[in-house]
Phi, psi and omega in degrees: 000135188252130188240116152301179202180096172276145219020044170268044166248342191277181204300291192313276175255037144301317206293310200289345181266356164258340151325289186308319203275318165294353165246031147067049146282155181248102178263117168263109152250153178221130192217143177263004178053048159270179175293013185270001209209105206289144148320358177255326190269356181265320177291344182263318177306304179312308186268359133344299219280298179309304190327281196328313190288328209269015180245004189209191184257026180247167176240143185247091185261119184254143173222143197253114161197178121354034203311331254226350182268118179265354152265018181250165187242006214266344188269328193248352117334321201270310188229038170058014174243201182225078168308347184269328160297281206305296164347300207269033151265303168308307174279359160271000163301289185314330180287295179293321159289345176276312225265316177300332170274356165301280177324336192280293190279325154353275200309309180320307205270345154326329184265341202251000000 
């Protein structure tokens, strides 16, 4: 199964991108090398994510980008669908479950 994986050179989404590649998945990432996060842990995280992938029948693709660049084409070229519709579906999911335990917990902590 080919999974995308936004920052998955970083702290966050390395784990789950070196998880996919050890159960022998074809993992695409895209990632922007921002400053928030060092370039030695990222450059490591990426060849853990290779070594792994170049021992099993899973693949590793990396790409330096954006999600948030509305002129790049490289997330959705890369891994042949239209990543910027799955993103923003996931995040009005997240948008939306945040709203419901809000109204839910809200009154509790007003009282309390």
């Amino acid at each position: 199964m080919q999974i995308p994986v936004t920052s998955g050179a970083g702290f966050i989404g390395g784990h789950p991108a070196r998880l996919f590649v050890i159960d022998d998945h074809d993992v695409v990432v895209l990632n922007n090398f921002g400053p928030f996060y060092g370039t030695p842990e990222r450059k490591y995280t990426v060849e853990l994510c290779q070594n792994r992938a170049g021992k099993g029948d899973s693949s590793y693709r990396l790409a330096e980008g954006d999600v948030r660049d509305a002129d790049s084409s490289k997330p959705s070229e890369l891994i042949g669908y239209k990543l910027r519709q799955a993103i923003r579906e996931g995040v009005a999911e997240s948008v939306e479950w945040y709203r419901l335990n809000r109204e839910w917990y809200e009154p509790w902590i007003l009282e309390g």
